[in-house]
C-alpha positions as a Python dict, from the first residue, in 0.01 Angstrom:
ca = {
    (1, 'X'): (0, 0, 0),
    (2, 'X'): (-223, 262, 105),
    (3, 'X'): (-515, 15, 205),
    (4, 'X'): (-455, -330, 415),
    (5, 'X'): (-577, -598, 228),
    (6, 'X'): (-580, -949, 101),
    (7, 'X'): (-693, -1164, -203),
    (8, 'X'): (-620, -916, -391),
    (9, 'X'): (-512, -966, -767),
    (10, 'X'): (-168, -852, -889),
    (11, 'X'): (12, -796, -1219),
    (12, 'X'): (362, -672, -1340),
    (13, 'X'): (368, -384, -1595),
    (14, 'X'): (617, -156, -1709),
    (15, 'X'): (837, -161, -1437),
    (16, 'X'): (529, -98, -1166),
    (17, 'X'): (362, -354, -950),
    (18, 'X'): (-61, -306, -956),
    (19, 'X'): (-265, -472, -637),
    (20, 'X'): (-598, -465, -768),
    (21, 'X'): (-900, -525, -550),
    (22, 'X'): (-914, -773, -308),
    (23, 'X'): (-1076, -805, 84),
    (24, 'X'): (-992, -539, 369),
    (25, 'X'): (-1181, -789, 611),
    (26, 'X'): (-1512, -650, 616),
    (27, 'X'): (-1589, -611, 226),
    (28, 'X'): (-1433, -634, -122),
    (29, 'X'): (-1262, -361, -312),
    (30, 'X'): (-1265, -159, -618),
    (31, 'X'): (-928, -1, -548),
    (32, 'X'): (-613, -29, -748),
    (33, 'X'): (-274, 115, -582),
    (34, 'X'): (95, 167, -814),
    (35, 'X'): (412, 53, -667),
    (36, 'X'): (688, 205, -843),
    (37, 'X'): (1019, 89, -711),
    (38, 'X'): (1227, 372, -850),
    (39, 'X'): (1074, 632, -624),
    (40, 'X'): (975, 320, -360),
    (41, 'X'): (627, 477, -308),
    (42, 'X'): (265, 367, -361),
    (43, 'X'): (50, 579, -621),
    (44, 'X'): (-384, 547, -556),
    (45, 'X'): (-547, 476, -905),
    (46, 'X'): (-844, 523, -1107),
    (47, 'X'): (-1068, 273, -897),
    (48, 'X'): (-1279, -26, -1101),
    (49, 'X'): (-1663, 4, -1145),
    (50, 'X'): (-1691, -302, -957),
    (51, 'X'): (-1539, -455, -670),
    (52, 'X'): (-1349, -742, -710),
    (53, 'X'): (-1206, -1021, -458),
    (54, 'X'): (-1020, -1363, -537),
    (55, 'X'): (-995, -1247, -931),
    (56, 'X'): (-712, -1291, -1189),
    (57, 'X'): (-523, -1050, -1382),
    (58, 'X'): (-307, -1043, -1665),
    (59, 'X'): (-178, -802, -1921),
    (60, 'X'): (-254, -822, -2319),
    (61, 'X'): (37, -698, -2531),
    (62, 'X'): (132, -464, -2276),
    (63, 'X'): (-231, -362, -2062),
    (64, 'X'): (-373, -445, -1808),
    (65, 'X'): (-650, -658, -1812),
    (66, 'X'): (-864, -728, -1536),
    (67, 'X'): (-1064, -1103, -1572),
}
């Protein structure tokens, strides 16, 4: 990951790991990083309108969907 952080949310989906949110230690995130393990490297995404710590995730017949 690009950004150190923790209670984060995370979900599986096709093929790629998401870390969404969570706490860098001094407030909570909006960010959402892209592991893809074929090229091993972390990919920044399109950030949430809100910031979001301790949250679940799941995906919906094949999204993502944040709760």
């Amino acid at each position: 990951m690009t950004r150190k952080r923790r209670y984060l949310s995370s979900v599986a989906l096709s093929s790629r790991l998401y870390a969404i949110g969570g706490y860098d230690a001094s407030s909570r995130l909006n960010t959402v990083e892209c592991f893809d393990p074929i090229t091993a490297q972390w990919s920044v995404m399109t950030p949430m309108l809100q910031r979001r710590g301790l949250a679940g995730a799941t995906t919906l017949a094949g999204t993502m969907t944040p709760k």
